[in-house]
C-alpha positions in Angstrom: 43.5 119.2 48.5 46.0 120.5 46.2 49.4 120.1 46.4 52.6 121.6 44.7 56.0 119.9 43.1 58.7 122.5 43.8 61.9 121.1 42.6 63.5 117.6 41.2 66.2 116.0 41.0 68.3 119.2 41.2 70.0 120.5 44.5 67.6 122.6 46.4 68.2 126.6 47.3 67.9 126.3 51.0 68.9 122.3 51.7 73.0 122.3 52.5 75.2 119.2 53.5 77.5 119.1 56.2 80.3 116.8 55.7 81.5 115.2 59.0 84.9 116.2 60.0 87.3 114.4 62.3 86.5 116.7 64.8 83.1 115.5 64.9 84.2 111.6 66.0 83.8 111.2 69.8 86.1 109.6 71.6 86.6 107.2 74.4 87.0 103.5 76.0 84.5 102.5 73.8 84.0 101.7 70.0 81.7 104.8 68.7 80.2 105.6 65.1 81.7 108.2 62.7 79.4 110.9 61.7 79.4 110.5 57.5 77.0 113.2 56.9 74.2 115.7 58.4 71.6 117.2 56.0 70.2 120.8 56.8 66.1 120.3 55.6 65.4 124.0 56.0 62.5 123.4 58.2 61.9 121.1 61.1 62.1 117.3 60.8 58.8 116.3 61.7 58.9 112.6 61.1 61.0 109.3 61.7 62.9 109.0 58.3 62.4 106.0 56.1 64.7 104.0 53.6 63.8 102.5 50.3 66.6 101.7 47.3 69.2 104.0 48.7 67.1 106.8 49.2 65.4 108.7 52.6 62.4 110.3 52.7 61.4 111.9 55.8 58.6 115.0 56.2 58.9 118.6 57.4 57.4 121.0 60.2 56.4 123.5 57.0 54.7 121.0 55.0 57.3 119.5 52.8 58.4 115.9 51.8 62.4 115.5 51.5 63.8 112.6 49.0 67.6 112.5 50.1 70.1 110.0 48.9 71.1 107.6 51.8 74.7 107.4 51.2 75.8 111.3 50.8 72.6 113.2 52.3 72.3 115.0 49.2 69.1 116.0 47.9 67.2 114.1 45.1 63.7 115.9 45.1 61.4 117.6 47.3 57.2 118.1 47.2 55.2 120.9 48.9 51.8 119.8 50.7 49.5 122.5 50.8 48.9 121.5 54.7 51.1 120.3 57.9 52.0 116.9 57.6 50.7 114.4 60.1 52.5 111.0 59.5 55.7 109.4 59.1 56.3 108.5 55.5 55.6 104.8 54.2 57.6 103.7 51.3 56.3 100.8 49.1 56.4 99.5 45.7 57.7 102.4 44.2 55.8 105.3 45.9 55.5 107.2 48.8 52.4 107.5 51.4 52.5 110.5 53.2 49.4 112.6 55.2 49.2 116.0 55.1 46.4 117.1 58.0 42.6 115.7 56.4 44.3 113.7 52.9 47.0 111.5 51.8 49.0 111.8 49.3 50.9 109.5 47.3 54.2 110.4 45.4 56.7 108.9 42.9 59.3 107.2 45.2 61.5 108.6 42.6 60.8 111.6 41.3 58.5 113.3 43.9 55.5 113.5 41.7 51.8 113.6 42.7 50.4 110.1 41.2 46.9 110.6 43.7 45.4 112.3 46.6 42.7 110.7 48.9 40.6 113.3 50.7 39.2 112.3 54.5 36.4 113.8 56.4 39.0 114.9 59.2 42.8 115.2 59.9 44.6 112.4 60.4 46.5 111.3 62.7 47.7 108.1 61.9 51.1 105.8 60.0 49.5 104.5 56.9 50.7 100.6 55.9 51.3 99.2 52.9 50.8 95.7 51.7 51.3 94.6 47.7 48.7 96.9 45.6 46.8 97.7 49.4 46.7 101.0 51.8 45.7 101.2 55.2 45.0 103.9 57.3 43.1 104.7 60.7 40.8 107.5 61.0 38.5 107.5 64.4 37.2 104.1 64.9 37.4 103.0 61.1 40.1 101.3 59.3 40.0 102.4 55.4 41.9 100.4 52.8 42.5 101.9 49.3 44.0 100.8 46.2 47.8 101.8 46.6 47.8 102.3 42.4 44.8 104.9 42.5 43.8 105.9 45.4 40.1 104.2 45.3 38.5 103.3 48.4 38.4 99.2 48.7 36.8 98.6 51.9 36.2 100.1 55.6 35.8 98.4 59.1 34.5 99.8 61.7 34.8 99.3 65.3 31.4 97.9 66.1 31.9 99.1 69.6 32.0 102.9 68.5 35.3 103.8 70.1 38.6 105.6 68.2 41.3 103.0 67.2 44.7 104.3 68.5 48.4 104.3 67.1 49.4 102.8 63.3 47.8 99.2 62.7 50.1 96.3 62.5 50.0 94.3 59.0 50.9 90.3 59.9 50.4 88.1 57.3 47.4 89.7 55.8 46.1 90.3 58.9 45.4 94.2 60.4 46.0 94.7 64.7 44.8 97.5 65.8 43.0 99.1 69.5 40.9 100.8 71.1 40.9 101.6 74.9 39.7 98.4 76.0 40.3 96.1 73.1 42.5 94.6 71.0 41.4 93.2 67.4 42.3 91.3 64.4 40.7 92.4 60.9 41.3 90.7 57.4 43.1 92.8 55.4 41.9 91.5 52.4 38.1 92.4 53.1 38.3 94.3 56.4 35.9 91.5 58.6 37.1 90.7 61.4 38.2 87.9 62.9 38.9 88.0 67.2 39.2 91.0 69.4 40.4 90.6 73.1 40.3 92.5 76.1 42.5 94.8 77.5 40.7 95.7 80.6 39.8 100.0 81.5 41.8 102.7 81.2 44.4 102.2 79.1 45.8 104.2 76.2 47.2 101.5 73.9 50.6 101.8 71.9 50.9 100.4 68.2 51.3 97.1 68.1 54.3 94.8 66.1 54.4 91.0 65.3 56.9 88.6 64.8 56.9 84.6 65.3 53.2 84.1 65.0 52.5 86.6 68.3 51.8 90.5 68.3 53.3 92.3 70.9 51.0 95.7 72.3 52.4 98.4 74.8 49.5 99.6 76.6 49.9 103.1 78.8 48.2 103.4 82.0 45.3 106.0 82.1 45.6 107.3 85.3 48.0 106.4 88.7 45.6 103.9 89.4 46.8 101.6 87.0 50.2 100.3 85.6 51.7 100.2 82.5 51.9 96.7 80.5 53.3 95.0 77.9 50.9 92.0 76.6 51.4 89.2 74.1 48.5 87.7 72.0 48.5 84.6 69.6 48.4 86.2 66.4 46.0 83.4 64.5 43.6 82.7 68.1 43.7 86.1 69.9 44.9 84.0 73.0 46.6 85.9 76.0 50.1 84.2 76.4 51.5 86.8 78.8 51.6 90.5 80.4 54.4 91.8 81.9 53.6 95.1 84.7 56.2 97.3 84.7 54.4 98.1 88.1 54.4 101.9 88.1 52.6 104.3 85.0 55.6 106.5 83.8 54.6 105.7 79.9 56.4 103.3 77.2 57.3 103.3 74.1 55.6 101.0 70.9 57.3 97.4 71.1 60.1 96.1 68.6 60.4 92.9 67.8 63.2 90.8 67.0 65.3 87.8 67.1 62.2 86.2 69.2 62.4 89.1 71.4 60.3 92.5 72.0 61.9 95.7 73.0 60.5 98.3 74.7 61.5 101.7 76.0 60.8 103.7 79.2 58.4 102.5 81.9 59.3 100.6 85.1 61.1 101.9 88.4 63.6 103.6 85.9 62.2 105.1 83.0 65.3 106.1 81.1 65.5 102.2 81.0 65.4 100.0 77.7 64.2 96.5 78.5 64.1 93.2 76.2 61.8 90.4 76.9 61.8 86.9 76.0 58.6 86.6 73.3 57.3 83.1 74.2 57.6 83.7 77.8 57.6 87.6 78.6 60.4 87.0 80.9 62.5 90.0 81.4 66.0 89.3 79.7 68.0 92.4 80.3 67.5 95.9 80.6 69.8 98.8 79.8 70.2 102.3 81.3 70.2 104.0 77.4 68.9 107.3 78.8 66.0 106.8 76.6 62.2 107.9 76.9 59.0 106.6 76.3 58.6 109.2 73.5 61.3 106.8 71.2 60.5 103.4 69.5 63.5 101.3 69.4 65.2 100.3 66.3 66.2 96.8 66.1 68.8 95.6 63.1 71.8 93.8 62.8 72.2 91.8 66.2 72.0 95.7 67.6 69.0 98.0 69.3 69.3 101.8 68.5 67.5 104.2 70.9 67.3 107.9 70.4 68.2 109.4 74.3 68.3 112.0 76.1 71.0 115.1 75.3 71.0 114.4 71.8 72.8 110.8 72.5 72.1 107.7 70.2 73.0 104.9 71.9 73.3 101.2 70.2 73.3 97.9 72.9 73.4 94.7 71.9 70.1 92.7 70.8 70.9 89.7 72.9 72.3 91.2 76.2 71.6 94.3 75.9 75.4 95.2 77.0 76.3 99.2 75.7 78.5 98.9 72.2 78.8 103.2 71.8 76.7 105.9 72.4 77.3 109.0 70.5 76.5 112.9 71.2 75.2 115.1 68.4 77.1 117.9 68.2 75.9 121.1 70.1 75.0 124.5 68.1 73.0 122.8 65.3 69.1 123.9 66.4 69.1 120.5 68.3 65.7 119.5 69.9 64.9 115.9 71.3 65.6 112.6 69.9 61.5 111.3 69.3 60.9 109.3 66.3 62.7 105.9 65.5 66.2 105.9 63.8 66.5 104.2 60.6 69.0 101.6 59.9 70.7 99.9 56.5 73.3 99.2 55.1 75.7 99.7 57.8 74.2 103.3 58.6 71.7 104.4 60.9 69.8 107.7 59.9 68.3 110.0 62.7 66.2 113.1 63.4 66.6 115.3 66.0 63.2 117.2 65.5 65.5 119.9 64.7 66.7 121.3 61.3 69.2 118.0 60.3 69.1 114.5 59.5 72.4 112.7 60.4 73.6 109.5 59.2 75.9 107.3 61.2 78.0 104.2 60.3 77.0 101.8 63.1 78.8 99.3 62.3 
């Protein structure tokens, strides 16, 4: 696949920036952000954005990657992809991973240019993850590592078992999670052999999983209204069990967070629109919030705070440890506004968020 530079560092012809206005501040009882910027792509956001050294890279409905600085919204470069892209953008060691449909590209973290391409079989449909000089990616039911410096294949695994691997794989301590339907394993991610793989029982679609604390955290989705959704936590070295929590009905949630010894998950239960944190050693439920949120959203945990994307174009922040509403704020209407679907972004005091509309806005959360 080939793939097309189109301008750096200079401002592009059809990417404007918004400053926020006073007008845009919404007010009320309680403390809310201030809208510092929103950044007109030209095209569709069609990924969660990513930070790295000041800068946000996030991918496009039309096949573009967009490098915008994080603190005006201003562009710094942007790359053309011959094909749709597929993936959310990893950032690492001074480049960006990107797919675009059946390859994936690798670009100068600060200058947009091609350094390699790696052609699959297939499109692809997964995050890839990074780890010092390593790539990983999921295609089907085989987990590919390449050298993040060329592009050369290093290893593959497959899933012995012959079924598809689901979501992005979670990197732990040079270890790889990933699932199937009805399992759960642990690969090497220095050679790709594996090391434990544990049941999850039929018919379940499972999430992607996160780790924190020794244990690995996996949202699993119900398959049909016979069974419930759940939220399980594994030993991260043994593959033990250590607890499931049923949300008792199968409405569908969101990939687990994890922080501050907690997971966080959103949607599911007898009120979807629900974020709920649970203890990670014990899977007790601590709190859960009425955010308005869906199980389309991954929360964002930083700073003490949780950021959820929500319904009506609302970005709502709670606290980490009891979940208790700190603001909420409303995009403003008339800007080609869609939902709230991929995960905000947060540093530095700002949170960055698409709309899988035309903008990205940053926020100062703080």
């Amino acid at each position: 696949m080939s793939a097309r530079k189109v301008l750096y560092p200079c401002a592009l012809a059809f990417l404007s920036l918004i400053l926020a206005c006073g007008d845009d501040t919404p007010s009320g009882p309680e403390a809310e952000p201030r809208l510092l910027w929103r950044a007109q792509i030209g095209e569709r956001v069609a990924s969660s954005p990513k930070l790295a050294n000041g800068l946000v890279y996030v991918g496009g409905s039309e096949g573009y990657v967009h490098c915008l600085e994080a603190e005006t919204g201003r562009d710094e470069w942007l790359y053309q992809c011959s094909r749709d892209i597929t993936s959310d953008p990893c950032v690492a060691d001074g480049k960006v991973f990107i797919v675009s449909d059946d390859s994936l590209l690798c670009l100068d973290a600060k200058d947009g240019r091609l350094l390699w391409t790696y052609r699959g079989t297939s499109r692809i449909g997964c995050n890839p993850v990074a780890a010092p000089g390593k790539l990983f990616f999921i295609h089907y039911g085989i987990i590919t590592c390449l050298n993040a410096d060329n592009g050369d294949r290093l290893w593959r695994a497959y899933n012995k078992r012959e079924e598809d691997f689901y979501g992005t794989p979670c990197l732990y301590k040079g270890k790889l999670y990933v699932a199937d339907m009805k399992h759960f394993f642990c690969f090497n991610a220095e050679n790709g052999e594996p090391i434990w793989e544990a049941p999850l029982g039929d018919k379940y679609y499972p999430r992607s999983p996160c780790a924190e604390n020794g244990k690995v955290f996996l949202s699993i989705n119900g398959y049909d209204s016979e069974v419930f959704d759940l939220l399980k936590c594994y030993d991260a070295s043994s593959g033990k069990l250590l607890w499931t929590y049923n949300f008792g009905y199968n409405r569908g949630i969101s990939d687990a967070a994890a922080g501050y010894g907690k997971a966080y998950v959103n949607g599911g239960g007898a009120d979807s629109r629900c974020t709920r944190c649970f203890d990670g050693s014990t899977g007790k439920l601590l709190w859960e919030s009425r955010t308005g949120t869906t199980a389309q959203t991954k929360p964002c945990v930083a700073n003490d705070k949780v950021f959820i994307g929500a319904e009506q174009e609302t970005v709502v922040c709670v606290s980490a440890e009891s979940g208790n509403r700190l603001w909420q704020y409303q995009i403003p209407r008339g800007n080609e506004i869609f939902d709230i679907r991929g995960q905000p972004a947060y540093a530095d005091g700002r949170l960055f968020v698409d709309t899988d509309g035309l903008y990205i806005y940053c926020l100062k959360a703080d």
